[in-house]
C-alpha positions as CSV (number, residue, x, y, z in Angstrom):
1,X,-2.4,-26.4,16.2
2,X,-2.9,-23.1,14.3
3,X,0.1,-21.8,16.2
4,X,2.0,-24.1,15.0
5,X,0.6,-22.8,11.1
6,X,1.3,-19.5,11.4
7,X,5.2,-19.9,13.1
8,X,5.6,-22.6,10.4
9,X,4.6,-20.1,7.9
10,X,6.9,-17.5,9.1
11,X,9.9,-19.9,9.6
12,X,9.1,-20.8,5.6
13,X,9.0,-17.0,4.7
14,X,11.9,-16.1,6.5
15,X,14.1,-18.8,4.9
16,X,12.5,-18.1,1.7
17,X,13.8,-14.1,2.1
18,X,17.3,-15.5,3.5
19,X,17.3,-17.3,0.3
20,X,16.5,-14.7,-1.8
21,X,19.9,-12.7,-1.1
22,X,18.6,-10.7,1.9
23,X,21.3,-10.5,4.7
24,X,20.3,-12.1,8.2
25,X,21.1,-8.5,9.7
26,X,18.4,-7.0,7.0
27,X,16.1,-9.5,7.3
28,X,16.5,-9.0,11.3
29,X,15.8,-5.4,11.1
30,X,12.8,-5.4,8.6
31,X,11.1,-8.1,10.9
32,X,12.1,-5.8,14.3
33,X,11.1,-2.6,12.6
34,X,7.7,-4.1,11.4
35,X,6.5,-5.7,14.3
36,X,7.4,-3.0,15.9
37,X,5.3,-0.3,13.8
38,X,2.8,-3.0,13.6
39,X,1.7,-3.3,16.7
40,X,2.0,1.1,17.5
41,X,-1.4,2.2,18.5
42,X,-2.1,4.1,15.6
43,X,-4.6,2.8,13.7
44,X,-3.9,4.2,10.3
45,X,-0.3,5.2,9.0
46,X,1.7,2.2,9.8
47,X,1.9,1.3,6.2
48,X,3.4,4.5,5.2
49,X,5.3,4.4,8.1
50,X,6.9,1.1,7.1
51,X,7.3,2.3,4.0
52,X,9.6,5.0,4.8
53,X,11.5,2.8,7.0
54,X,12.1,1.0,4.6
55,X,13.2,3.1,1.2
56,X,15.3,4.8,4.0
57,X,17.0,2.2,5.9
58,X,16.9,0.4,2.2
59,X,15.1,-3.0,3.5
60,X,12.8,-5.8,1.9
61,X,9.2,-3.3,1.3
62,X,7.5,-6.5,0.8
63,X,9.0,-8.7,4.1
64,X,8.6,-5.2,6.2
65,X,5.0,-4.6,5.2
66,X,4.3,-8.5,5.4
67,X,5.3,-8.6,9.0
68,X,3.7,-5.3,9.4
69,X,0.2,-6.9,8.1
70,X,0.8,-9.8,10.5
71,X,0.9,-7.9,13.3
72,X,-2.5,-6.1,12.4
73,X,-4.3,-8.4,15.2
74,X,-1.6,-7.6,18.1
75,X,-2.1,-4.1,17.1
76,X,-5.8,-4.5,17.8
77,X,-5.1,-6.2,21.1
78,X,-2.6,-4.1,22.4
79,X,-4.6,-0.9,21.4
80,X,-6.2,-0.5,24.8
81,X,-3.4,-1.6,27.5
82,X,-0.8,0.5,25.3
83,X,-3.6,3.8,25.9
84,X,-3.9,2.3,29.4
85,X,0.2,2.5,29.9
86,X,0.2,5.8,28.5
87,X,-2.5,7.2,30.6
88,X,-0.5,6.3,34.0
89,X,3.2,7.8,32.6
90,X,1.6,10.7,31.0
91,X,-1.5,11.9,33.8
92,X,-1.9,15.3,31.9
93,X,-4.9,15.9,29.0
94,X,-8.0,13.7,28.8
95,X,-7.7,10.3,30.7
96,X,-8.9,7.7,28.5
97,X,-11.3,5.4,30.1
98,X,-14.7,3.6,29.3
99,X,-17.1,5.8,30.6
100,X,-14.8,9.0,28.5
101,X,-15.0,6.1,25.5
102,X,-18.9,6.0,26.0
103,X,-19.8,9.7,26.6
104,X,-17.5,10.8,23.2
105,X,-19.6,7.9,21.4
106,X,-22.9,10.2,22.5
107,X,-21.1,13.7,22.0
108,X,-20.4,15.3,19.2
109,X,-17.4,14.8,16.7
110,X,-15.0,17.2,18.5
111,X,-15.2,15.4,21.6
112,X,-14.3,11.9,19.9
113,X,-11.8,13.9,18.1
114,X,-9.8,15.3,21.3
115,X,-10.2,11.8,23.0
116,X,-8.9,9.7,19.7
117,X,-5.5,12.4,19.8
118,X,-5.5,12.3,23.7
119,X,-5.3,8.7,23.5
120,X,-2.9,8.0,20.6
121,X,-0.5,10.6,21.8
122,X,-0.4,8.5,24.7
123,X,-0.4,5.3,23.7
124,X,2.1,6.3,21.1
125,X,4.5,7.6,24.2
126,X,3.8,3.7,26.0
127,X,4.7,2.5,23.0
128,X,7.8,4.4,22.1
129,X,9.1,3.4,25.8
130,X,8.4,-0.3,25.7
131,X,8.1,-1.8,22.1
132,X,10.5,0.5,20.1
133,X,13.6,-0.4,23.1
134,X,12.4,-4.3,22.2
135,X,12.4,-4.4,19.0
136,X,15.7,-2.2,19.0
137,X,17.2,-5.2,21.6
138,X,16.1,-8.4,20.0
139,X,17.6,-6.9,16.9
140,X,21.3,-8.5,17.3
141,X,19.9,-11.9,19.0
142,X,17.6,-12.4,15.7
143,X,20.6,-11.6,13.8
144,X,22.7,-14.0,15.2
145,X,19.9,-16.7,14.7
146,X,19.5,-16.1,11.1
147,X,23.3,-16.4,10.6
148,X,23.2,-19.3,12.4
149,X,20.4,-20.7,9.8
150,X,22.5,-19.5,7.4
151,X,26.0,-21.5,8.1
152,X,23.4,-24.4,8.4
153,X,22.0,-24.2,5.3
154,X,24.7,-23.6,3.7
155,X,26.8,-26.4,5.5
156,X,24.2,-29.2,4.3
157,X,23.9,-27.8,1.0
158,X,27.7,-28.2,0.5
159,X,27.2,-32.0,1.3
């Protein structure tokens, strides 16, 4: 039932922006890009990040950082598998697991501090091979299906 709230919610938002004047290939892009940096295990910058994106690729800043809030929950979730990934592509440095998690908790703050940068590096480099490509791929299909709602709407509000 509350699955059915939140993609209601974003179907209303996204034909809300499509109404505003936002292109579908725009509005495609800002909500790729910003589930993409949403869900990158970093767990501050993703604002500014967005941000840039999107004075630079000149996008929606509210729909990009909207989506990018949304995400804040997937980012949480895929925080750990992401480090995990990254650990088995990239073996060199600090492997993060719990009983490294647990020991930095006890040390001192340059151990937590090497372990934090080991581990973002990495799941920065997972993420950069598996969510980036995605985003970057479900980009034209999205497209399509907002131009699609588009031709609708506009087809039934000629009637």
């Amino acid at each position: 039932m509350a699955a059915r709230g939140v993609w209601g919610a974003l179907r209303r938002g996204a034909t809300a922006v499509l109404g505003s004047g936002m292109s579908p290939g725009k509005l495609s892009l800002t909500i790729c890009l910003g589930s993409a940096v949403g869900v990158m295990p970093l767990l501050w910058g993703t604002t500014a990040i967005c941000v840039a994106l999107a004075a630079r690729l000149r996008l929606n800043q509210a729909a990009m950082l909207a989506v990018n809030y949304l995400c804040y929950p997937l980012q949480l979730a895929l925080l750990l598998p992401f480090c995990r990934l990254g650990d088995a592509l990239f073996p060199w440095g600090t492997a993060v697991n719990a009983e490294i998690l647990l020991e930095a908790l006890r040390g001192g703050i340059g151990a937590s501090f090497r372990l934090v940068a080991w581990a973002t590096a990495k799941g920065i480099g997972a993420w950069a091979l598996t969510a980036l490509p995605l985003a970057l791929l479900l980009h034209p299909l999205l497209s399509g299906r907002f131009k699609g709602r588009l031709s609708e709407g506009a087809a039934s509000s000629s009637r």
